[in-house]
Biopython code that builds the backbone (N, CA, C, O; Angstrom):
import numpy as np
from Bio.PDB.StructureBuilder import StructureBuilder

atoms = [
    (1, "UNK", "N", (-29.208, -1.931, 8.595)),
    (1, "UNK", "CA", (-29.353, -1.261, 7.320)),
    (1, "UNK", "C", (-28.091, -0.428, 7.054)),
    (1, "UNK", "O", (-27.645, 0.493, 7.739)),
    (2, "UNK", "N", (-27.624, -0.935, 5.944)),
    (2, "UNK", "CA", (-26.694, -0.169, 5.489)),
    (2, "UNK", "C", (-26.480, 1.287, 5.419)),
    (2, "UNK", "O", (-27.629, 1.479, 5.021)),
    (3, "UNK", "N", (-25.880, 2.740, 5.478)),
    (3, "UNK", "CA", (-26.155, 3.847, 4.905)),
    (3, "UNK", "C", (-24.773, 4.323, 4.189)),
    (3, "UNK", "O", (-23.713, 3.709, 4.070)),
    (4, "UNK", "N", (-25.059, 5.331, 3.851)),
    (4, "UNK", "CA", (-23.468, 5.921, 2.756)),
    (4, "UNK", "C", (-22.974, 7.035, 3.481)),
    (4, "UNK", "O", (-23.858, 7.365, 4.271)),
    (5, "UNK", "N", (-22.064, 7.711, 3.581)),
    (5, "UNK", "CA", (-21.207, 8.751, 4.428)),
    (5, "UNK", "C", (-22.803, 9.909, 4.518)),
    (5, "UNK", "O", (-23.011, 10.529, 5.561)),
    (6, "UNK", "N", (-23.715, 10.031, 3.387)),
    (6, "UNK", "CA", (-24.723, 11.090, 3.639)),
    (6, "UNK", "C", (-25.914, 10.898, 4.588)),
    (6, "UNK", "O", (-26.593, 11.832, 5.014)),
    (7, "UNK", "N", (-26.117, 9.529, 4.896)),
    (7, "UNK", "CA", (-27.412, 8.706, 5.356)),
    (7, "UNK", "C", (-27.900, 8.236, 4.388)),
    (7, "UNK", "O", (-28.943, 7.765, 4.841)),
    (8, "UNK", "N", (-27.879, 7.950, 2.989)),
    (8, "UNK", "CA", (-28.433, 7.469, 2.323)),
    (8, "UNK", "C", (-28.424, 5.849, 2.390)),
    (8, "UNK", "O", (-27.418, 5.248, 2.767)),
    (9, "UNK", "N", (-29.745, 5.108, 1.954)),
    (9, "UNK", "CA", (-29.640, 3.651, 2.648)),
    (9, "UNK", "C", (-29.016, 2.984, 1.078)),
    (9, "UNK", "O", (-29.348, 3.288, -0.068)),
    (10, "UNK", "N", (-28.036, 2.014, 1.545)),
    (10, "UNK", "CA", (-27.748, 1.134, 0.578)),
    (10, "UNK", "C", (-28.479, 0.107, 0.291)),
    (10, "UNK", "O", (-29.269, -0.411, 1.080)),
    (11, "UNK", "N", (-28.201, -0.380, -1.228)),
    (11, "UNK", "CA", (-28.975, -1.829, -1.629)),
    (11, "UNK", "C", (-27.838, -2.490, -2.673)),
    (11, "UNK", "O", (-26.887, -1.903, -3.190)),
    (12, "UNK", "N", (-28.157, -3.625, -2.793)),
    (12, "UNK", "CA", (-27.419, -4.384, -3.618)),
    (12, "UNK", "C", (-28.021, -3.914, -5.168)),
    (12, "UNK", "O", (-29.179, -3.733, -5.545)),
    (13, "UNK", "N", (-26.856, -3.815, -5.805)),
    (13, "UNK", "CA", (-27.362, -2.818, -7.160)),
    (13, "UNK", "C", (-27.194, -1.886, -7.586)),
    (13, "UNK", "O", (-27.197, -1.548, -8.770)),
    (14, "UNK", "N", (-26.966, -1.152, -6.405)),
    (14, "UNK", "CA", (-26.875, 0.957, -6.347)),
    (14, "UNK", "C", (-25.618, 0.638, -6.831)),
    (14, "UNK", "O", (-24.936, -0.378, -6.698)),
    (15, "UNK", "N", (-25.405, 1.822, -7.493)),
    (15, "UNK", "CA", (-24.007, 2.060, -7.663)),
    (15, "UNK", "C", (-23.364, 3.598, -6.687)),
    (15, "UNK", "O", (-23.802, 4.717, -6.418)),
    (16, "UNK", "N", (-22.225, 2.882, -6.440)),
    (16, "UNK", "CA", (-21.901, 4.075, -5.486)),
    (16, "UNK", "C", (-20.223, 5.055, -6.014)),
    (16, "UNK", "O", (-19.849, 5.135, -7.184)),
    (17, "UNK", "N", (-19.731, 5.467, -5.219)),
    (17, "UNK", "CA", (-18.603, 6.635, -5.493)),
    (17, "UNK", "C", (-17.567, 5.603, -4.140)),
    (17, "UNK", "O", (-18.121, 5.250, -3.099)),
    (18, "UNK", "N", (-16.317, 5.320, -4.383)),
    (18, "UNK", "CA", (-15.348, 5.051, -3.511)),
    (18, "UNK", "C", (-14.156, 5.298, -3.555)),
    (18, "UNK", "O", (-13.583, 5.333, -4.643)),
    (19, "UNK", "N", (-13.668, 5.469, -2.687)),
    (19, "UNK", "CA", (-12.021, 5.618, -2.619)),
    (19, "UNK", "C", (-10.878, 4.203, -3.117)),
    (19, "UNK", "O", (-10.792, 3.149, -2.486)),
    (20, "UNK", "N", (-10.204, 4.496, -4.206)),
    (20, "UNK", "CA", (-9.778, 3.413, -4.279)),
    (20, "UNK", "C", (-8.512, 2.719, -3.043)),
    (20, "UNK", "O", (-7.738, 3.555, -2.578)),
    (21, "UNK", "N", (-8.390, 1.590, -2.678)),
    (21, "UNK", "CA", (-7.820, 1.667, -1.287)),
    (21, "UNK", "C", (-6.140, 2.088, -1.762)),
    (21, "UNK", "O", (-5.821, 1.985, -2.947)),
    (22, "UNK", "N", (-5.235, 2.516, -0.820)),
    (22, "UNK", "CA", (-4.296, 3.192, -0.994)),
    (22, "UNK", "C", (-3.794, 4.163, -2.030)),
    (22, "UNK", "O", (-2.669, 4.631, -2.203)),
    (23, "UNK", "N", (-5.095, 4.366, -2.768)),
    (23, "UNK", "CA", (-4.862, 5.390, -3.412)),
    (23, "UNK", "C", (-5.864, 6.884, -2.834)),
    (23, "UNK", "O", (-6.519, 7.232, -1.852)),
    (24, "UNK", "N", (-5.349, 7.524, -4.486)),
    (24, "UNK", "CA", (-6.288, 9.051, -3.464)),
    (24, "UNK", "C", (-7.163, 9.368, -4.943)),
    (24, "UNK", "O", (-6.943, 10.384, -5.601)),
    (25, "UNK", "N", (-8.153, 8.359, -5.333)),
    (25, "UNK", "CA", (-8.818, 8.304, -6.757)),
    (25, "UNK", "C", (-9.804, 7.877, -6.365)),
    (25, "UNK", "O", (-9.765, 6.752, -5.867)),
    (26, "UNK", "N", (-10.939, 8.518, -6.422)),
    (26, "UNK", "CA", (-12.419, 7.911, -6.741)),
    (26, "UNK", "C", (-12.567, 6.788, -8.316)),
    (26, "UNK", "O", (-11.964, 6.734, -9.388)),
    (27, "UNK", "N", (-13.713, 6.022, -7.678)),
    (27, "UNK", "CA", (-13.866, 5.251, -8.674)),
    (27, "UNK", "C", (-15.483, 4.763, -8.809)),
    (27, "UNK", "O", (-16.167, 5.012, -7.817)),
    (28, "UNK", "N", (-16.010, 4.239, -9.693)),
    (28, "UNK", "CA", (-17.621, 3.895, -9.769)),
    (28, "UNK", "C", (-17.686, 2.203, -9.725)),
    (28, "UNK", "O", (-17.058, 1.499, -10.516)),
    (29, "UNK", "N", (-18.450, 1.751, -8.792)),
    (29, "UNK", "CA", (-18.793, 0.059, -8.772)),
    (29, "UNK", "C", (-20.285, 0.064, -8.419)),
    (29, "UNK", "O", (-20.955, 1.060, -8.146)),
    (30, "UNK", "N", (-20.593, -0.893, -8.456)),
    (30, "UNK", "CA", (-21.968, -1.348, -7.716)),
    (30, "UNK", "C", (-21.799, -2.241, -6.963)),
    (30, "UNK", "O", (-21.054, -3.215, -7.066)),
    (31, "UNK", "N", (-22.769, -1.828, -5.842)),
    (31, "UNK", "CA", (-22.987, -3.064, -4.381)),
    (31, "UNK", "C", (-23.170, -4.572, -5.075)),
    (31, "UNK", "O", (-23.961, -4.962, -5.934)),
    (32, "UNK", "N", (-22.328, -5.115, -4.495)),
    (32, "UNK", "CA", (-22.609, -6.549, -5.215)),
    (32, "UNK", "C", (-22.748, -7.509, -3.916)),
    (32, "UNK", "O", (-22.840, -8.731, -4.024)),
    (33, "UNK", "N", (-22.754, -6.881, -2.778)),
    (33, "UNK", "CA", (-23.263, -7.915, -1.396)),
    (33, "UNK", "C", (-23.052, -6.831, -0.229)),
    (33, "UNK", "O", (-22.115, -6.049, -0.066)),
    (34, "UNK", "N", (-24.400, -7.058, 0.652)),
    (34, "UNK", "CA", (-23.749, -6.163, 1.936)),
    (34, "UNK", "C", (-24.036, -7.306, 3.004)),
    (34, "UNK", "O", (-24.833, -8.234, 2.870)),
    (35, "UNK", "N", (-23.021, -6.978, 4.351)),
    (35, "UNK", "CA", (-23.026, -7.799, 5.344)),
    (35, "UNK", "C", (-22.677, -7.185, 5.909)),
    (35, "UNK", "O", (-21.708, -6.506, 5.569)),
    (36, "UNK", "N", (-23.336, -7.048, 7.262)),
    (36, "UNK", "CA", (-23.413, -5.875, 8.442)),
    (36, "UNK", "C", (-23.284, -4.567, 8.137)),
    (36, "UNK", "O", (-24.325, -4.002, 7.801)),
    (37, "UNK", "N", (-22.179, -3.859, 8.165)),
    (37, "UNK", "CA", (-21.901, -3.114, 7.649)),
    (37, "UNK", "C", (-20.853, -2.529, 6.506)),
    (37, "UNK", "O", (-20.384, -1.433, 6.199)),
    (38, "UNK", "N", (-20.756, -3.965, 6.037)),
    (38, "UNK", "CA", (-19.308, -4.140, 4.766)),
    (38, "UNK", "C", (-20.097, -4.299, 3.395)),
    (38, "UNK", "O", (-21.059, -5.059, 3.276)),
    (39, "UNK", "N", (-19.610, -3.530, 2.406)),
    (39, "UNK", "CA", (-20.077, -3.688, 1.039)),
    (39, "UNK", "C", (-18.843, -4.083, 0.245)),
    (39, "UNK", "O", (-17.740, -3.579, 0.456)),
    (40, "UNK", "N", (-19.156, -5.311, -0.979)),
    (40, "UNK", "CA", (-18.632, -5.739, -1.688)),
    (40, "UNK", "C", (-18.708, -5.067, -3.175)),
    (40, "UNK", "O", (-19.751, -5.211, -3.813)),
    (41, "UNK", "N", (-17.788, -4.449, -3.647)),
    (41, "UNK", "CA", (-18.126, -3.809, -4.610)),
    (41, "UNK", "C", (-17.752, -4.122, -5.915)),
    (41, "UNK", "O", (-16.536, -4.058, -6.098)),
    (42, "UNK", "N", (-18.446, -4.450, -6.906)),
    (42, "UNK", "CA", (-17.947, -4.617, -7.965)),
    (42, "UNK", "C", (-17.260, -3.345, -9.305)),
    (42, "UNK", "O", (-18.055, -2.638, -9.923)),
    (43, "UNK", "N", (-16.292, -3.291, -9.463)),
    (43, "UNK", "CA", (-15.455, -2.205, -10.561)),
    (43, "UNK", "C", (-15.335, -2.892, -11.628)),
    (43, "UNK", "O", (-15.634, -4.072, -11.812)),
    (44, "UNK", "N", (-14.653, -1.737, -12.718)),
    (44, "UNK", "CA", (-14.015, -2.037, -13.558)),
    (44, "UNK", "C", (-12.259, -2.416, -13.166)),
    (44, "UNK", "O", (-11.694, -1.586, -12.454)),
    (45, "UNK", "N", (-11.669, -3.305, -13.504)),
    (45, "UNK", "CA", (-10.445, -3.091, -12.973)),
    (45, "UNK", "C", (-9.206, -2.223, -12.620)),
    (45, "UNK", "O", (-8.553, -1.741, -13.545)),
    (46, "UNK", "N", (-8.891, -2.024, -11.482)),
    (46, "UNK", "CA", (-7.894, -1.349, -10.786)),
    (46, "UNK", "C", (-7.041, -1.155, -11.645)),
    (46, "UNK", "O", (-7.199, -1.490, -12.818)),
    (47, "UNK", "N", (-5.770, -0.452, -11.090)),
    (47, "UNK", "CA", (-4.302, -0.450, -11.825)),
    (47, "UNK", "C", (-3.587, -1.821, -10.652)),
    (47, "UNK", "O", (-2.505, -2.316, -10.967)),
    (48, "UNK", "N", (-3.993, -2.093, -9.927)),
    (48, "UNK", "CA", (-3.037, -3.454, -9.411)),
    (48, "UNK", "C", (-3.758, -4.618, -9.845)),
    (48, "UNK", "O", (-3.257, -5.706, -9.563)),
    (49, "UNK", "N", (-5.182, -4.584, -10.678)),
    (49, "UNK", "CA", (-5.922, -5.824, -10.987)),
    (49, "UNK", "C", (-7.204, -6.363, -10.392)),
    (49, "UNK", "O", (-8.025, -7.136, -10.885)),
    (50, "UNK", "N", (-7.177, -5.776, -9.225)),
    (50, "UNK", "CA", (-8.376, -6.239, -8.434)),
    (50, "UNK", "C", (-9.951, -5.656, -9.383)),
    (50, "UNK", "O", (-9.904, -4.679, -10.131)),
    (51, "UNK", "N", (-11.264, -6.487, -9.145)),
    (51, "UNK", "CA", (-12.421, -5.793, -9.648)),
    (51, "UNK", "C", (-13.455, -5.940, -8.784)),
    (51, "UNK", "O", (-14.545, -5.478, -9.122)),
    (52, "UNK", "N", (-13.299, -6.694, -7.340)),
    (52, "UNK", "CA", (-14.002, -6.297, -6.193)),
    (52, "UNK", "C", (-13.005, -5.248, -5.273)),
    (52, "UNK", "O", (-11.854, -4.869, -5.487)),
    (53, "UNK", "N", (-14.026, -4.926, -4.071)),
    (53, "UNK", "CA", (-13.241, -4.147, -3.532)),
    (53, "UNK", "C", (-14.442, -4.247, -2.313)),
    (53, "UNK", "O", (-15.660, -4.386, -2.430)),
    (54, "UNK", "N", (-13.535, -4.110, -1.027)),
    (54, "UNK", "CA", (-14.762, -4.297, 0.299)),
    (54, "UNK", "C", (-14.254, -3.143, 0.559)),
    (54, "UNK", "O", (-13.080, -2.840, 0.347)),
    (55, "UNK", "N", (-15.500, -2.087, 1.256)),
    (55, "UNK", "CA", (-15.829, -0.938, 1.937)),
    (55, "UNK", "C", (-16.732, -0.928, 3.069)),
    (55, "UNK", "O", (-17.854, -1.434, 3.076)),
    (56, "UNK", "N", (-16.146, -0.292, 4.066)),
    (56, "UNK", "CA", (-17.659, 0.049, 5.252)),
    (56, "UNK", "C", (-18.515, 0.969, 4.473)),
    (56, "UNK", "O", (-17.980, 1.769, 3.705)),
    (57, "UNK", "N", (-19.864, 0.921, 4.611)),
    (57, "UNK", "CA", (-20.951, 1.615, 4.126)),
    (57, "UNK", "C", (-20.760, 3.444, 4.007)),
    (57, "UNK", "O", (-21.291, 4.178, 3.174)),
    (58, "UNK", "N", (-19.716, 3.875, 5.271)),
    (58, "UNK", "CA", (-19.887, 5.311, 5.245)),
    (58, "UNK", "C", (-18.160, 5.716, 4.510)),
    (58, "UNK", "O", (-17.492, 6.748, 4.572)),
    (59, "UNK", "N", (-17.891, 4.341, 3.823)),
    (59, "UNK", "CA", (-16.910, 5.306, 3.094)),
    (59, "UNK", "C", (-17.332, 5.547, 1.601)),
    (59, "UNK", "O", (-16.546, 5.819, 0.693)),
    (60, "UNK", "N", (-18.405, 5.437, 1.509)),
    (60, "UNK", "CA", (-19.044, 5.620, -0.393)),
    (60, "UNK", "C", (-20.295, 6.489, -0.095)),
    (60, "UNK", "O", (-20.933, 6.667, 0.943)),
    (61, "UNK", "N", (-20.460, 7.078, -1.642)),
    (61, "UNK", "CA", (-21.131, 7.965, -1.561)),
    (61, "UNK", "C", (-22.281, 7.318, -2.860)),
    (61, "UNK", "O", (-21.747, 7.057, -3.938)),
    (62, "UNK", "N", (-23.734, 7.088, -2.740)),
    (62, "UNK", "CA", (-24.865, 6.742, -3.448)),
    (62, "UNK", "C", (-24.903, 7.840, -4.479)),
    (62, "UNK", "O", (-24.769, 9.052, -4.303)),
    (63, "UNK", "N", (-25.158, 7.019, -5.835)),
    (63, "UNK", "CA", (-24.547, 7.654, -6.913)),
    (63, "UNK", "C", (-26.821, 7.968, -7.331)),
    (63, "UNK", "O", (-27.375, 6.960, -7.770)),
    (64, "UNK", "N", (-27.377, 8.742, -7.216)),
    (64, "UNK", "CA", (-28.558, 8.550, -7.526)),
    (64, "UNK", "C", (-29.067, 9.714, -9.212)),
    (64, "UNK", "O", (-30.206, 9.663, -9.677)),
]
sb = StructureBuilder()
sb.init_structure("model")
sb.init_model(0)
sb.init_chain("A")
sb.init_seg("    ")
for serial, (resi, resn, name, xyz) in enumerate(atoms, 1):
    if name == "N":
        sb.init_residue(resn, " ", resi, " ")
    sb.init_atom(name, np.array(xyz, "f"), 0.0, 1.0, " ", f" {name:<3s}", serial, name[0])
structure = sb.get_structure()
């Protein structure tokens, strides 16, 4: 079972809080697949283009 940096359990759907990678900017997506402990996240698009983005579970924060 997935959880978020608080213990909160993830699901496909939630929308969560993440770090965008090499940057220092939060951003809003929703779980769009989890596997083990990796979430696939769907965004609005980046500034380099990307609109998924993979995270371990305890680097996002459950947006409730």
């Amino acid at each position: 079972m997935a959880k978020d940096f608080f213990g909160n359990e993830l699901n496909v759907g939630d929308t969560v809080a993440f770090m965008q990678t090499g940057y220092r900017q939060m951003k809003l997506g929703v779980v769009e697949k989890i596997t083990n402990d990796t979430l696939i996240i769907h965004h609005e698009r980046t500034n380099v283009g990307k609109t998924s983005t993979k995270q371990t579970s305890n680097q996002v924060f459950l947006k409730k």
